[in-house]
RONUTOR-575523 format. One record per atom (N, C-alpha, C): residue in one letter; x, y, z; residue number from 1; chain; atom name. Coordinates in Angstrom, 3 decimals. Last residue first. Example, Ala and Ser with C-alpha at 12.3 -4.5 7.8 and 13.67 -1.06 7.14 Angstrom:
<recs>
+------+----------+----------+----------+-----+-----+------+
| type |     east |    north |       up | seq | mol | atom |
+------+----------+----------+----------+-----+-----+------+
|    S |   12.850 |   -2.250 |    7.080 |   2 |   A |    N |
|    S |   13.670 |   -1.060 |    7.140 |   2 |   A |   CA |
|    S |   12.900 |    0.030 |    7.870 |   2 |   A |    C |
|    A |   13.190 |   -5.690 |    7.800 |   1 |   A |    N |
|    A |   12.300 |   -4.500 |    7.800 |   1 |   A |   CA |
|    A |   13.200 |   -3.300 |    7.800 |   1 |   A |    C |
+------+----------+----------+----------+-----+-----+------+
</recs>
This chain:
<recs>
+------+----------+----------+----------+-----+-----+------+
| type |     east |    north |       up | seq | mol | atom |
+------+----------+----------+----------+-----+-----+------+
|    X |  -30.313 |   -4.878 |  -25.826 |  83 |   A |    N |
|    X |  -31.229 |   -4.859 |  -26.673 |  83 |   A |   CA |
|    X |  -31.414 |   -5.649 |  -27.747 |  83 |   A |    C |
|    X |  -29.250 |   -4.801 |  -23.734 |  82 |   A |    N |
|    X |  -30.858 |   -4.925 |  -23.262 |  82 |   A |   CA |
|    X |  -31.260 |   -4.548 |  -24.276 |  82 |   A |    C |
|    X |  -26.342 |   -5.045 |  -24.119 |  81 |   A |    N |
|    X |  -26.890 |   -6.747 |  -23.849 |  81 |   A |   CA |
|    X |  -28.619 |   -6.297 |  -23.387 |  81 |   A |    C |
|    X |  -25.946 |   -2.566 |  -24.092 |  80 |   A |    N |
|    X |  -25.503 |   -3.436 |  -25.268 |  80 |   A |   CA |
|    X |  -26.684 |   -4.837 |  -25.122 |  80 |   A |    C |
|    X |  -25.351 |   -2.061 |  -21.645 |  79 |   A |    N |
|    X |  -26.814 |   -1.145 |  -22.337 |  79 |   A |   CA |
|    X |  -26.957 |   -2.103 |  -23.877 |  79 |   A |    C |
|    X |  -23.469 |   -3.372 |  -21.044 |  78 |   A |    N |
|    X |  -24.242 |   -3.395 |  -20.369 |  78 |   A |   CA |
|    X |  -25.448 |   -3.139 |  -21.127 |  78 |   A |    C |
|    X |  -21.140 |   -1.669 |  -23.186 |  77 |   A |    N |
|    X |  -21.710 |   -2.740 |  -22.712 |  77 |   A |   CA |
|    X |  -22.416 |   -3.422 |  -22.449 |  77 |   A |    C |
|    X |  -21.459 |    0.545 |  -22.256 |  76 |   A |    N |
|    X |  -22.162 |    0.800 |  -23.552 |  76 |   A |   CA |
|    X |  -22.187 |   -0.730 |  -23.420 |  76 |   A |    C |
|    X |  -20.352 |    0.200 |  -19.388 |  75 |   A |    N |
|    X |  -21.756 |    0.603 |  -19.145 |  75 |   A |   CA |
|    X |  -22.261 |    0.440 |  -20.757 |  75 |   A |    C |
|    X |  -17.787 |   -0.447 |  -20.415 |  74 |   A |    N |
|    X |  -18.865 |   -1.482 |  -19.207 |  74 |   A |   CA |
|    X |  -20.204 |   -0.663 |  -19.498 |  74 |   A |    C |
|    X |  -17.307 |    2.579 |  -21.348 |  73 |   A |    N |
|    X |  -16.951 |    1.413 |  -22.341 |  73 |   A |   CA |
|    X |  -17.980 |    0.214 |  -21.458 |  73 |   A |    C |
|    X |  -17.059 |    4.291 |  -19.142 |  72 |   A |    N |
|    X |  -18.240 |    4.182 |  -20.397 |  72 |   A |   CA |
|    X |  -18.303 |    3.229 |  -21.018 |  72 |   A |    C |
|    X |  -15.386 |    3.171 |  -17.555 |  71 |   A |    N |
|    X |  -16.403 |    3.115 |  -17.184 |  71 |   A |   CA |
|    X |  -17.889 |    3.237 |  -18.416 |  71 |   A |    C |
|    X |  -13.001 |    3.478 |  -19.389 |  70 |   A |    N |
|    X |  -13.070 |    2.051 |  -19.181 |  70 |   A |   CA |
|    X |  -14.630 |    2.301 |  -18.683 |  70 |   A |    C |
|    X |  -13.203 |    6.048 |  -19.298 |  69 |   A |    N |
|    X |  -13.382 |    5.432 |  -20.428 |  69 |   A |   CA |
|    X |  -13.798 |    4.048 |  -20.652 |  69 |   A |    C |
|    X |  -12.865 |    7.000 |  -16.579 |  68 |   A |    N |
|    X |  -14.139 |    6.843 |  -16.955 |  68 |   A |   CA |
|    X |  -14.351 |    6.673 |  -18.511 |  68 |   A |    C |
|    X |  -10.015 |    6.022 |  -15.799 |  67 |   A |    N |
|    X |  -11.100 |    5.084 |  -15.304 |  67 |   A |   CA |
|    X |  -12.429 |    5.484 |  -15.914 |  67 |   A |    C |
|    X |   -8.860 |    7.101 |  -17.877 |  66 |   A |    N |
|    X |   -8.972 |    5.572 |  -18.017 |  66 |   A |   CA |
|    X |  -10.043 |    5.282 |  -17.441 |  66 |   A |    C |
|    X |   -9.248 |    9.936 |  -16.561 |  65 |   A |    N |
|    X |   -9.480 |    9.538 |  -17.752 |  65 |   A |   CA |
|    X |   -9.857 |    8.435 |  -17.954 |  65 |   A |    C |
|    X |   -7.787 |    9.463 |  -13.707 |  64 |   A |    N |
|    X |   -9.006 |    9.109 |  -14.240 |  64 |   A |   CA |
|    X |   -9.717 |    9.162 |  -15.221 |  64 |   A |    C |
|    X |   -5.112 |    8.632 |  -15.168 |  63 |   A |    N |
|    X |   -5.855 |    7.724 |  -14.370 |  63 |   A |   CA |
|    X |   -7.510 |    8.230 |  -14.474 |  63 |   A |    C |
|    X |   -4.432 |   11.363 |  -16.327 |  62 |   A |    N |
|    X |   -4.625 |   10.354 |  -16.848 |  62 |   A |   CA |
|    X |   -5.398 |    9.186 |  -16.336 |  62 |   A |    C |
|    X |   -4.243 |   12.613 |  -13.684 |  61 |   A |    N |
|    X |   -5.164 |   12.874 |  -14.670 |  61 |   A |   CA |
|    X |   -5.634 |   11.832 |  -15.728 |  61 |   A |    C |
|    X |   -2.134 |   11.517 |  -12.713 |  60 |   A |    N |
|    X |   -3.458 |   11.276 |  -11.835 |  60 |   A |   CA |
|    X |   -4.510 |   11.967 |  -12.862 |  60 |   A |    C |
|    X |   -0.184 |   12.378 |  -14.555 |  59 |   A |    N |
|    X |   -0.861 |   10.743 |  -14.135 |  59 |   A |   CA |
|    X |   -1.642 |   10.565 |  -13.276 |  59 |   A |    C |
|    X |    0.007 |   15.016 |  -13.494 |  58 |   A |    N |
|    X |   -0.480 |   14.290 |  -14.834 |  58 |   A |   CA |
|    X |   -1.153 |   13.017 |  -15.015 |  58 |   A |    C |
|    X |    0.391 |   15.135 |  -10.926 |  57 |   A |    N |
|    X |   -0.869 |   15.132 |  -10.920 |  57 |   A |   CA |
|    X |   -1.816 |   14.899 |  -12.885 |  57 |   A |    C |
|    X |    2.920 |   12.310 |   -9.747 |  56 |   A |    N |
|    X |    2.423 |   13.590 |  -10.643 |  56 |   A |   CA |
|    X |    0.729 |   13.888 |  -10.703 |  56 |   A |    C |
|    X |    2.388 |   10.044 |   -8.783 |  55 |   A |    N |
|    X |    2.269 |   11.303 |   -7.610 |  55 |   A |   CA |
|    X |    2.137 |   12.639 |   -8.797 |  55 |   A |    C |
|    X |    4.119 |    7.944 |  -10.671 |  54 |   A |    N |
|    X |    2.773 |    7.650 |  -10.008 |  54 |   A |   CA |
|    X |    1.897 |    9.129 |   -9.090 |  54 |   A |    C |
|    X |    6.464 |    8.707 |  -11.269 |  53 |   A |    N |
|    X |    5.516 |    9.697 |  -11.953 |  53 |   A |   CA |
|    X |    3.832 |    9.415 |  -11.272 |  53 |   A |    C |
|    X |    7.937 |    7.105 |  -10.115 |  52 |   A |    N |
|    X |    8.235 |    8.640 |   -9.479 |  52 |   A |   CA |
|    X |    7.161 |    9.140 |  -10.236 |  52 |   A |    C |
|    X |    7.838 |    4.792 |  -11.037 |  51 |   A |    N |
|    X |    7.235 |    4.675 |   -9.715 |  51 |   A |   CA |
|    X |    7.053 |    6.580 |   -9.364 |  51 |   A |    C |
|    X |    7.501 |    5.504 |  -14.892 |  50 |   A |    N |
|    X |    8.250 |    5.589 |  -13.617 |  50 |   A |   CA |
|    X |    7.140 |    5.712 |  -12.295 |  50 |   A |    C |
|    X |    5.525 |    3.525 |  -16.969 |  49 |   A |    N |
|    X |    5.205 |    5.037 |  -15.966 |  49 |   A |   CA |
|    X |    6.144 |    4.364 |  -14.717 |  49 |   A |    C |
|    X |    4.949 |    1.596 |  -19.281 |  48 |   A |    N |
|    X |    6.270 |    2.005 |  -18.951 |  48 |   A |   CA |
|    X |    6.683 |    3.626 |  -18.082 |  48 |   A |    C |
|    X |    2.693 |    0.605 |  -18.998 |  47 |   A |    N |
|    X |    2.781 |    1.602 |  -19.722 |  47 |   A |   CA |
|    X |    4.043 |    2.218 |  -19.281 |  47 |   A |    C |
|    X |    2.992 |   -2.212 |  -17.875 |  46 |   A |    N |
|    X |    2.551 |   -2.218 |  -19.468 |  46 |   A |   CA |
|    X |    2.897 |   -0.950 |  -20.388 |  46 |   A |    C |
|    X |    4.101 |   -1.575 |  -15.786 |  45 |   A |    N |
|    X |    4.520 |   -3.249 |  -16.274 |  45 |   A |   CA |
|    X |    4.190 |   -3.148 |  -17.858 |  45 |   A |    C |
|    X |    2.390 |    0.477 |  -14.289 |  44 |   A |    N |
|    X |    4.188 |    0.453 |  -14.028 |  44 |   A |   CA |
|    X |    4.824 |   -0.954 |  -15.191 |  44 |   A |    C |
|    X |    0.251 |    0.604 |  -15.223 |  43 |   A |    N |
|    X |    0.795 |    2.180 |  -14.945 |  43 |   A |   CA |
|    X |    2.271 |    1.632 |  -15.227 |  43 |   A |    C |
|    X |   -0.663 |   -1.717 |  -14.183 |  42 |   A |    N |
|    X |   -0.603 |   -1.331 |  -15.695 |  42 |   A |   CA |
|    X |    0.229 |   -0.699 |  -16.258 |  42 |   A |    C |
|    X |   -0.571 |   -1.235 |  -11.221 |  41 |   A |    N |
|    X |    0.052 |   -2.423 |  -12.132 |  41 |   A |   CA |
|    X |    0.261 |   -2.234 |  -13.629 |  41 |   A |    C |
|    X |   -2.259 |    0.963 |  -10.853 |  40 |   A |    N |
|    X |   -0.414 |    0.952 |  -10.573 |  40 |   A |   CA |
|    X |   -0.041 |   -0.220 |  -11.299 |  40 |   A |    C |
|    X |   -4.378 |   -0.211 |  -11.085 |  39 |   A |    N |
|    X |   -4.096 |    0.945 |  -11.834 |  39 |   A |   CA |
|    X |   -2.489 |    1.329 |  -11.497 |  39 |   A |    C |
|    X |   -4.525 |   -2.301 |   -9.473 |  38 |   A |    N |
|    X |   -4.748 |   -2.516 |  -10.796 |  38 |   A |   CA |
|    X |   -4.259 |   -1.196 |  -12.077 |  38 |   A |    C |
|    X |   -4.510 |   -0.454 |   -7.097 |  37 |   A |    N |
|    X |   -3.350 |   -1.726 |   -7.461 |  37 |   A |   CA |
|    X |   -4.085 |   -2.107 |   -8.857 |  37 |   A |    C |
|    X |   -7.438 |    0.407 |   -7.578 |  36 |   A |    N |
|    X |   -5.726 |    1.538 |   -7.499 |  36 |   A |   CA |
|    X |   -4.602 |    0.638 |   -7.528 |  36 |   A |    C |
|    X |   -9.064 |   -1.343 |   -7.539 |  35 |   A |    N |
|    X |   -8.645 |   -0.452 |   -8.404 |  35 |   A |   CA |
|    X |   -7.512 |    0.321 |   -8.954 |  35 |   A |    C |
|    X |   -8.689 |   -2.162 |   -5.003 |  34 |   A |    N |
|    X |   -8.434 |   -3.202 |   -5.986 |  34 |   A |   CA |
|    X |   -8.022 |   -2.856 |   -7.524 |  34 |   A |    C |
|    X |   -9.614 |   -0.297 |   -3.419 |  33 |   A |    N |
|    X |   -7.899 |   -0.387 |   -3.082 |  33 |   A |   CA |
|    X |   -7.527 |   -1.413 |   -4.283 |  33 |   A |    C |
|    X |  -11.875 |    0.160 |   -4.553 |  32 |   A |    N |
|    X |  -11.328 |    0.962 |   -4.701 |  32 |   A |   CA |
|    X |  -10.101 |    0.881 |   -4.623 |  32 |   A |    C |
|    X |  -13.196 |   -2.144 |   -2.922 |  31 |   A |    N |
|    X |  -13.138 |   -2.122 |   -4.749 |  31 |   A |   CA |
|    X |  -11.814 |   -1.255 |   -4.923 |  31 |   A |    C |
|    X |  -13.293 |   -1.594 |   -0.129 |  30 |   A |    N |
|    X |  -12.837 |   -2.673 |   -0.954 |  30 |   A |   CA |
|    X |  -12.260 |   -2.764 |   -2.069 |  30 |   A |    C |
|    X |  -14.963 |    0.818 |   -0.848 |  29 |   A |    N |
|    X |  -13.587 |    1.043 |   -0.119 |  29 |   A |   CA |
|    X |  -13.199 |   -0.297 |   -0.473 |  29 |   A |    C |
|    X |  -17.679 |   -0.229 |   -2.106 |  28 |   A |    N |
|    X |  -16.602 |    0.979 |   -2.476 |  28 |   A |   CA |
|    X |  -15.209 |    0.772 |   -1.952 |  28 |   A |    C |
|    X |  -18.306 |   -1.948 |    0.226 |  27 |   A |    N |
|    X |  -17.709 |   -2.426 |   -1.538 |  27 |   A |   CA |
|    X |  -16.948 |   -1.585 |   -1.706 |  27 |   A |    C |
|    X |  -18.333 |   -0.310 |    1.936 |  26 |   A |    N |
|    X |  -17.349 |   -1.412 |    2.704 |  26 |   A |   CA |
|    X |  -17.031 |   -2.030 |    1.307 |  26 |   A |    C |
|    X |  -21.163 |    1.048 |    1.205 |  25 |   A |    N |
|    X |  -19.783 |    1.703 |    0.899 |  25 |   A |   CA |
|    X |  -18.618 |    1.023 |    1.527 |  25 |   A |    C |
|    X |  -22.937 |    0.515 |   -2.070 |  24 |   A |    N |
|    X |  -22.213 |   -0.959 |   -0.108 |  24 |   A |   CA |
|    X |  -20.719 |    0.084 |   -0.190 |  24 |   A |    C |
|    X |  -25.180 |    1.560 |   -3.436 |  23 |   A |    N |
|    X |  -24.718 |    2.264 |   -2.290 |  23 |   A |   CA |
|    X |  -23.995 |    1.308 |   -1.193 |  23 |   A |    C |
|    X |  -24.843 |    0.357 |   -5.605 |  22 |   A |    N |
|    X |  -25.474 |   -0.401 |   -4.371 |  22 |   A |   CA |
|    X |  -25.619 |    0.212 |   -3.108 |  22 |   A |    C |
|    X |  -22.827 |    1.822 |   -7.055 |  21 |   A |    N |
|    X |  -24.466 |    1.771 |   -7.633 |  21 |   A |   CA |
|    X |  -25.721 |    1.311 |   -6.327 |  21 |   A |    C |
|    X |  -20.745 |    1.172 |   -5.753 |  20 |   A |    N |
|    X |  -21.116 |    1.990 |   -5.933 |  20 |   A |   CA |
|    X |  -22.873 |    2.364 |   -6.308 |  20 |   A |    C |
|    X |  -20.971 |   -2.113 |   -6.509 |  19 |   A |    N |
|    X |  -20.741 |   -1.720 |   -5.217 |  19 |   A |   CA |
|    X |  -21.305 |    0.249 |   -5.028 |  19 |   A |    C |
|    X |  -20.912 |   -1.583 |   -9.420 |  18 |   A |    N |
|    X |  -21.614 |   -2.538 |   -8.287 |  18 |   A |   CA |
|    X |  -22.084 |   -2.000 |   -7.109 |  18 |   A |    C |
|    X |  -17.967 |   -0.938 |   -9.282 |  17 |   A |    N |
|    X |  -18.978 |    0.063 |  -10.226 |  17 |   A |   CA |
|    X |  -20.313 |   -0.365 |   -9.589 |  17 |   A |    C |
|    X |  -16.114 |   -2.408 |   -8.554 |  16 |   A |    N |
|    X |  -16.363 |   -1.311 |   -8.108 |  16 |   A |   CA |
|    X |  -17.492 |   -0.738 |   -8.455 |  16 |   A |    C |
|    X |  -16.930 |   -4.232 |  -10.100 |  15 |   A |    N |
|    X |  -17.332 |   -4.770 |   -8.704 |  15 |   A |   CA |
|    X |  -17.027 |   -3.426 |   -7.982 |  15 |   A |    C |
|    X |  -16.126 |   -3.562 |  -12.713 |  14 |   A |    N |
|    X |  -17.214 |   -3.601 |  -12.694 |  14 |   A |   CA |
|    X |  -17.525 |   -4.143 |  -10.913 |  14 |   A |    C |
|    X |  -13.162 |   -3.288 |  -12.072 |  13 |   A |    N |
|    X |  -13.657 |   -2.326 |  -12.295 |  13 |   A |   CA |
|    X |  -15.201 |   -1.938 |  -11.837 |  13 |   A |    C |
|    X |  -12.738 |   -6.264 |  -11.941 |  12 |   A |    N |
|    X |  -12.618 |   -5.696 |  -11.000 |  12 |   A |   CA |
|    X |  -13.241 |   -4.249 |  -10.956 |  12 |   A |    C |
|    X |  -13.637 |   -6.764 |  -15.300 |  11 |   A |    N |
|    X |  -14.283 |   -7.194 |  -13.681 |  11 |   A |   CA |
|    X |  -14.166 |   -6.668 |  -12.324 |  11 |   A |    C |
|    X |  -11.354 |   -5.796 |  -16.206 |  10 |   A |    N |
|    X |  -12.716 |   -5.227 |  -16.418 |  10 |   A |   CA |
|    X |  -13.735 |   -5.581 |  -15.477 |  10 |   A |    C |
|    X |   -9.512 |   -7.394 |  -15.706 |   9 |   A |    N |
|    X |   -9.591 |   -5.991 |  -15.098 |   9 |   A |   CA |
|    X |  -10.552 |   -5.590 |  -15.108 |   9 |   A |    C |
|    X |  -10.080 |   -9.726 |  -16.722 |   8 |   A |    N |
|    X |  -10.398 |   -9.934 |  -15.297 |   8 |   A |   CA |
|    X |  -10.154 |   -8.329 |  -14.911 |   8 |   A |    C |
|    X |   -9.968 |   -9.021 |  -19.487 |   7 |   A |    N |
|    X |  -11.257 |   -9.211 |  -19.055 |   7 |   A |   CA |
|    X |  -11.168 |   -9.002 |  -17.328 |   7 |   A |    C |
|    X |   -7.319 |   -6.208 |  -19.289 |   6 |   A |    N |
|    X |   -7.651 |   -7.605 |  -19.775 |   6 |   A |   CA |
|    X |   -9.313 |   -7.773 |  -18.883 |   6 |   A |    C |
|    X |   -5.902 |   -3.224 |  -20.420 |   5 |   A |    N |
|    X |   -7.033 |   -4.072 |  -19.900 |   5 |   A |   CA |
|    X |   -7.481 |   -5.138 |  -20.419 |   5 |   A |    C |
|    X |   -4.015 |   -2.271 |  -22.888 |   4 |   A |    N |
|    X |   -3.704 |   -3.282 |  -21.766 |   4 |   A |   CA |
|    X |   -4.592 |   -3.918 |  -20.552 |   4 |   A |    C |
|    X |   -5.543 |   -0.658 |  -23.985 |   3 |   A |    N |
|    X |   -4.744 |   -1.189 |  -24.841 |   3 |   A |   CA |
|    X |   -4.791 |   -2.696 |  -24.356 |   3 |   A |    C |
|    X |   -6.195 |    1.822 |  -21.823 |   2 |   A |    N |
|    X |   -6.972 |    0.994 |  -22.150 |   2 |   A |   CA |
|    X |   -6.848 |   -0.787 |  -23.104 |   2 |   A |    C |
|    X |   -3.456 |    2.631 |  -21.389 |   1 |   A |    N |
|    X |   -3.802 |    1.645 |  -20.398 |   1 |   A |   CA |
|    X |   -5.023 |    0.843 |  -20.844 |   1 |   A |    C |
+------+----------+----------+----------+-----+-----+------+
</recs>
Protein backbone atom coordinates (compact mmCIF):
# COMPACT_ATOMS: atom_id res chain seq x y z
CA UNK A 1 0.00 0.00 0.00
CA UNK A 2 2.97 2.06 0.68
CA UNK A 3 3.89 1.61 -3.31
CA UNK A 4 0.44 3.24 -3.94
CA UNK A 5 0.36 6.37 -1.62
CA UNK A 6 0.06 9.39 -3.54
CA UNK A 7 0.98 13.03 -2.12
CA UNK A 8 -2.77 13.92 -1.42
CA UNK A 9 -2.79 10.56 0.80
CA UNK A 10 -0.01 11.66 2.58
CA UNK A 11 -1.87 14.76 3.45
CA UNK A 12 -4.78 13.24 4.65
CA UNK A 13 -2.69 11.11 6.92
CA UNK A 14 -0.78 14.20 8.03
CA UNK A 15 -4.31 16.10 9.12
CA UNK A 16 -4.82 13.08 11.10
CA UNK A 17 -1.52 13.22 12.62
CA UNK A 18 -2.26 17.26 13.35
CA UNK A 19 -5.21 16.85 14.75
CA UNK A 20 -3.90 14.18 17.11
CA UNK A 21 -0.82 16.05 18.21
CA UNK A 22 -3.43 19.08 18.84
CA UNK A 23 -5.22 17.14 21.09
CA UNK A 24 -8.78 18.45 18.44
CA UNK A 25 -10.46 15.20 19.20
CA UNK A 26 -13.65 16.39 16.49
CA UNK A 27 -9.97 16.34 14.12
CA UNK A 28 -9.23 12.91 15.29
CA UNK A 29 -12.72 11.52 14.59
CA UNK A 30 -12.89 13.58 11.30
CA UNK A 31 -9.40 12.45 10.14
CA UNK A 32 -9.90 9.05 11.12
CA UNK A 33 -13.17 8.26 8.90
CA UNK A 34 -10.80 9.97 6.05
CA UNK A 35 -8.23 7.50 6.91
CA UNK A 36 -10.16 4.41 6.88
CA UNK A 37 -11.82 5.31 3.32
CA UNK A 38 -8.38 5.98 2.13
CA UNK A 39 -7.32 2.77 3.57
CA UNK A 40 -10.21 0.74 1.93
CA UNK A 41 -9.57 2.55 -1.29
CA UNK A 42 -6.03 1.30 -1.77
CA UNK A 43 -6.87 -1.99 0.05
CA UNK A 44 -9.57 -2.64 -2.71
CA UNK A 45 -8.32 -0.67 -6.37
CA UNK A 46 -4.46 -0.95 -5.95
CA UNK A 47 -3.82 -3.97 -3.67
CA UNK A 48 -6.14 -6.29 -5.15
CA UNK A 49 -7.76 -7.13 -1.16
CA UNK A 50 -11.19 -8.89 -1.56
CA UNK A 51 -14.18 -6.64 0.20
CA UNK A 52 -14.32 -10.13 2.33
CA UNK A 53 -10.71 -9.78 3.55
CA UNK A 54 -11.32 -6.07 4.71
CA UNK A 55 -12.62 -7.87 8.51
CA UNK A 56 -9.77 -10.38 8.57
CA UNK A 57 -7.70 -9.50 11.44
CA UNK A 58 -4.64 -10.07 8.89
CA UNK A 59 -5.56 -7.05 7.08
CA UNK A 60 -6.18 -5.24 10.02
CA UNK A 61 -2.69 -6.02 10.83
CA UNK A 62 -1.43 -5.03 7.86
CA UNK A 63 -3.33 -1.72 7.97
CA UNK A 64 -1.70 -0.72 10.83
CA UNK A 65 1.62 -1.58 9.82
CA UNK A 66 1.04 0.95 6.77
CA UNK A 67 -0.32 3.31 8.94
CA UNK A 68 2.84 3.54 11.19
CA UNK A 69 5.26 3.26 8.24
CA UNK A 70 3.56 5.86 6.37
CA UNK A 71 3.63 7.66 9.97
CA UNK A 72 7.44 7.26 10.33
CA UNK A 73 8.09 8.02 6.85
CA UNK A 74 5.93 12.12 7.49
CA UNK A 75 7.59 12.42 10.63
CA UNK A 76 11.60 11.47 9.03
CA UNK A 77 10.16 14.00 6.79
CA UNK A 78 9.30 16.64 8.93
CA UNK A 79 12.57 16.14 11.07
CA UNK A 80 14.13 16.29 7.45
CA UNK A 81 13.12 19.95 6.73
CA UNK A 82 14.82 21.26 10.58
CA UNK A 83 17.95 20.62 9.31
Amino acid sequence: MLDHTTADDETVFKNLLVAALNDDTGGVKSNIVQVSSLLMNLALTKCEVAMSMIADPQFQAAAATYGQHLGEKLMKKAFDKLN
